[in-house]
N, C-alpha and C positions, 0 to 999 in steps of 0.2 A: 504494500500500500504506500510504503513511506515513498519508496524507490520511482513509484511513478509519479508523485508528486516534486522530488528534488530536481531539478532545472541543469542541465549540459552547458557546460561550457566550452564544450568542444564547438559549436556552431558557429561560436564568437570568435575562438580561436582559427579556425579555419577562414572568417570572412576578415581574418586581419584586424580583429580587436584588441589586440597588445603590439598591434608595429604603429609606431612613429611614422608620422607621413613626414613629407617636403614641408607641409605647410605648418607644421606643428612644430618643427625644427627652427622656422621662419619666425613663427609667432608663439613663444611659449607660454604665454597667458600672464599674469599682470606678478610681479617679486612677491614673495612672502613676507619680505621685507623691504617699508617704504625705506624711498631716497632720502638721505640725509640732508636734503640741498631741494626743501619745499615747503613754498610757506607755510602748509600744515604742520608739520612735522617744527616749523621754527617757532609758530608762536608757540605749539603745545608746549616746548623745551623752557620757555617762557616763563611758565607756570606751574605749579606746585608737584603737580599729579595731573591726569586723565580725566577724573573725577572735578576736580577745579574749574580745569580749563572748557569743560562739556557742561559745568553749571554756569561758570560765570558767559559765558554765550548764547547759553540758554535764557539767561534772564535779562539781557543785552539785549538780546533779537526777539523776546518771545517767543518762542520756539520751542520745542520741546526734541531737540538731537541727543541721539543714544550715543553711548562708548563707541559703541561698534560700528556708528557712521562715520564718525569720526579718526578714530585710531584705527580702522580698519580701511574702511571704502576711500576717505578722502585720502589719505596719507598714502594709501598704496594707489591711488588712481584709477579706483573702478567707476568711482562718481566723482563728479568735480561740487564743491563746496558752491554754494548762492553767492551773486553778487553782493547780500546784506553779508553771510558769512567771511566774504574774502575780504571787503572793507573792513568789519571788525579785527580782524589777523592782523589785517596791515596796522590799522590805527594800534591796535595792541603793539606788536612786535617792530616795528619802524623804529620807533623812539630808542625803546631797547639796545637794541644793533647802533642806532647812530651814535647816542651817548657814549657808547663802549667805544668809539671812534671821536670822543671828544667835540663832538656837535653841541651848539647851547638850543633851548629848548625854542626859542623863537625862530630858528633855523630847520628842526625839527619837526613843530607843527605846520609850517611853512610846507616842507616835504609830501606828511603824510596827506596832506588837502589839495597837493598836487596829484597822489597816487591813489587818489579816491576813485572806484567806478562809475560808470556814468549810471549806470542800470541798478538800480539798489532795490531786483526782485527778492523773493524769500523763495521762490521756487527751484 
């Protein structure tokens, strides 16, 4: 009874379900590990924790964004973060960096009001 219910893998294996194609070689699907060198990834470094940096945005933007969209989708590049989100990063994280570069703050907010999006959807 069992036997005719357990499922062959042999079919799969025979139609080339464990070979690598050309195009798989080409495009192997998105790192397991985000780039060190993206605005997500630099305000998160920002901020305390994961946790921190997905509440204080949250209640920034209204919003209600999970860990997982966050430290997962945006960072690694499955979804790209809202133009309201990527402004916040920037206004957040800009200052940060240029101070560390010895910028004074009226230089500074100068920058970030330049590097503002034009489109400030939440979608």
């Amino acid at each position: 009874m069992l036997r005719d219910q357990v499922i062959s893998v042999r079919p799969f294996l025979m139609m080339g379900g464990l070979v690598v194609t050309e195009k798989q070689k080409r495009n192997p699907g998105l790192p397991k590990e985000p780039r060190k060198n993206n605005i997500v990834t630099t305000w998160r470094e920002t901020r305390p924790s994961l946790s921190v940096a997905r509440d204080e945005l949250n209640q920034a933007l209204g919003t209600s964004y999970g860990s997982s969209r966050i430290g997962g989708e945006w960072e690694r590049g499955a979804r790209q973060p809202t133009a309201a989100a990527l402004n916040y990063m920037i206004a957040q994280t800009l200052p940060v960096i240029l101070e560390e570069h010895g910028l004074d703050a009226a230089d500074i907010e100068a920058m970030v009001n330049r590097l503002t999006l034009t489109k400030d959807s939440q979608h």
